[in-house]
C-alpha positions, 0 to 999 in steps of 0.5 A: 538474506531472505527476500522478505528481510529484504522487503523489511530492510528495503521499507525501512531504508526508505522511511529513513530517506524520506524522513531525512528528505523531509528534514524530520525527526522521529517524533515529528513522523510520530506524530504527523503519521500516528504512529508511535516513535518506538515503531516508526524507529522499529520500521526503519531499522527493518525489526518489525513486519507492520500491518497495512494499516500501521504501514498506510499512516505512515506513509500518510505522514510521510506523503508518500503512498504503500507503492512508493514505499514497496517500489524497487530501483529498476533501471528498466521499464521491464519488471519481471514477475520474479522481480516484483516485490511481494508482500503479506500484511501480518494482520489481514494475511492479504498478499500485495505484488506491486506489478508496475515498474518503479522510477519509470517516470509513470504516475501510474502504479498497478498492484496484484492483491490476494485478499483471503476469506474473511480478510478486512483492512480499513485504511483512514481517509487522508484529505491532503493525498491526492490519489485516484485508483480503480479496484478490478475485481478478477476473481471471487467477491469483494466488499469495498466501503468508500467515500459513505457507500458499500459496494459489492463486486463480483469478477469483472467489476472495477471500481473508482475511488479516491485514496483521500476518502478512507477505504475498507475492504472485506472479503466475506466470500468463501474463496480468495478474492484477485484484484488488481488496484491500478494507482495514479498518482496526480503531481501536486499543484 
């Protein structure tokens, strides 16, 4: 099996789970998540490579974050570049590596994003999540609107931002913009 049928079969194995955790049915994810019933079952069945948009809905209805839902079992703290889960929004074509260990106890998650030229991707503000995370720019520009404002970063600028305010990035730049997004996770009250 290739590895991104894997990656499909892995994301579809953990919406099933989360929904059945959850008690609910398809319709009921439909329609917390906004996403069609047809598409959440495509997604579960492993059928279906979704956007970053339509996979950020669902896991705001599932409330769970795209980190969660990427994260592979590792039963060490140690993730070797290897092993980490690589993924490519189908839309955008940004590439998404989720560097931190999984099931490490750690609320922390880090993500390696490549974003191409002229990528765009807005994610919907979610007030019920509770997420904090910081975008390190490495290398070439990025635009990020968050929470009203529009900031531009050049490498070596990190940006704050909750997940809840609804994010946009665009790269307007001429080359691949690098980033790290380091994810935490607040446990909830």
């Amino acid at each position: 099996m290739e590895e991104r049928d894997e990656l499909l079969a892995l994301i579809g194995q953990r919406v099933t789970q989360r929904r059945a955790s959850l008690g609910l049915t398809l319709d009921q994810v439909a329609a917390l998540s906004d996403v069609s019933r047809a598409m959440v079952s495509r997604i579960e069945r492993g059928e279906v490579h979704s956007s970053a948009v339509v996979l950020d809905r669902l896991c705001a209805g599932l409330g769970i974050t795209l980190s969660e839902l990427f994260a592979r079992e590792t039963p060490t703290p140690l993730l070797r570049r290897a092993d980490q889960p690589v993924w490519r929004d189908p839309s955008s074509l940004y590439v998404r590596r989720e560097v931190a260990p999984a099931r490490s106890g750690s609320p922390v998650r880090i993500v390696e994003i490549e974003f191409p030229p002229g990528a765009e991707v807005t994610f919907a503000p979610y007030p019920d999540r509770i997420s904090e995370q910081h975008v390190w720019l490495l290398d070439g520009e990025l635009e990020i609107a968050t929470a009203g404002t529009v900031h531009t970063l050049m490498a070596g600028d990190c940006l704050h931002m909750r997940v809840a305010d609804g994010n946009g990035f665009r790269n307007r730049g001429s080359t691949t913009a690098r980033y790290l997004v380091v994810l935490v996770r607040e446990p909830a009250p």
